[in-house]
N, C-alpha and C positions, 0 to 999 in steps of 0.2 A: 204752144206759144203762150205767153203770160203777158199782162198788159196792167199797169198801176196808171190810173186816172187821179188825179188831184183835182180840187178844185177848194177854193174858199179866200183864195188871198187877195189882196187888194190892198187901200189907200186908208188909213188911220190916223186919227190923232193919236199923240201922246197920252196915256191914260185909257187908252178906248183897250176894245177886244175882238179878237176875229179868228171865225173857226174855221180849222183846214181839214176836210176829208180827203183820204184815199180809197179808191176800192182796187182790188186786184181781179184781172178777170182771164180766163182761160183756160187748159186745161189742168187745174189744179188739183193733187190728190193733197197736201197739207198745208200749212203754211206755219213757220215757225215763229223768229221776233219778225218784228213790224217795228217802222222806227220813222222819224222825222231827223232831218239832217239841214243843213244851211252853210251856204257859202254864196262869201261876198267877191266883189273883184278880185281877183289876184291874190285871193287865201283859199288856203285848205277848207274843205267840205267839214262840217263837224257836227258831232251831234247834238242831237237837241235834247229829244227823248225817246226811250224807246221802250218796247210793252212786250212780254214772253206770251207764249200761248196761255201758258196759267194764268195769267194775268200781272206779274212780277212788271213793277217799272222804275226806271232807274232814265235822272234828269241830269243836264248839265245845272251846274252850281249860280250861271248866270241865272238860267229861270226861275227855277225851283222855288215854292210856292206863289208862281204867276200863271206859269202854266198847267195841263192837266192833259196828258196820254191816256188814250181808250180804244179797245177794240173788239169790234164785234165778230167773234170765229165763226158765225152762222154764215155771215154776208160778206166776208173775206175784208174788211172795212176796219181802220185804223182812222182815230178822228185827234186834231191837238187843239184844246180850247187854250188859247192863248186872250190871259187878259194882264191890266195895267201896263201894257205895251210900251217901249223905250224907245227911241229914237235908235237905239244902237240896237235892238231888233229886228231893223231893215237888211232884205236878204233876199236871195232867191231859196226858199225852201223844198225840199227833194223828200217824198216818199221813199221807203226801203222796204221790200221783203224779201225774207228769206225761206224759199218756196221748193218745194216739193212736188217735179207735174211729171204728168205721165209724157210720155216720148218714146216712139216704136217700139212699143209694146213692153218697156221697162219705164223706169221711172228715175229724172236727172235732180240735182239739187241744187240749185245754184241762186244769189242773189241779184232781185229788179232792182231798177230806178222809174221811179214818175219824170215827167219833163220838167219839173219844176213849177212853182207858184211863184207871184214876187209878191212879198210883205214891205210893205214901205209906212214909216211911223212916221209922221212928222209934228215938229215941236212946238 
């Protein structure tokens, strides 16, 4: 069993920054991309940012030079430094991996979800 923790979101001004961790924990033999996702009421989940194991990262075109995708392969941990934050920002944010774990005595592949963070930016 695999388990993605979040933590970091919270209540912001406009202008401000806030950093969101995930770690992944369980019995994992790899873990591939790693990504942050968001969805608001009544829309589609979408992404935000996401990070290859090499390091390769690829952003939505709203954030893109506000925010910044990082992860560390030692500690299974995906971080999004989110700064100059927007009102239209405000979201519940979802961890993603896409994980490789052992399971009777083979090994399944399949992608997590975290429970979510809520980011709230106000104006």
């Amino acid at each position: 069993q695999v388990q993605l923790v979040e933590s970091g979101g919270g209540l912001v001004q406009a202008g401000g920054s806030l950093r969101l961790s995930c770690v992944a924990s369980g019995t994992i033999f790899s873990i591939n991309g790693m990504g942050w996702y968001r969805q608001a009421p009544g829309k589609q989940r979408e992404l935000v940012a996401g990070v290859t194991r090499g390091g390769s990262t690829n952003y939505a075109d709203s954030v893109k030079g506000r925010f910044a995708i990082s992860r560390d392969n030692a500690k299974n941990t995906v971080v999004l430094q989110m700064n100059s934050l927007k009102p239209d920002d405000t979201d519940v944010y979802y961890c993603n991996a896409e994980v490789t774990s052992h399971y009777n005595g083979g090994r399944v592949y399949r992608a997590y979800w975290g429970q979510g963070t809520q980011v709230t930016v106000s104006s």
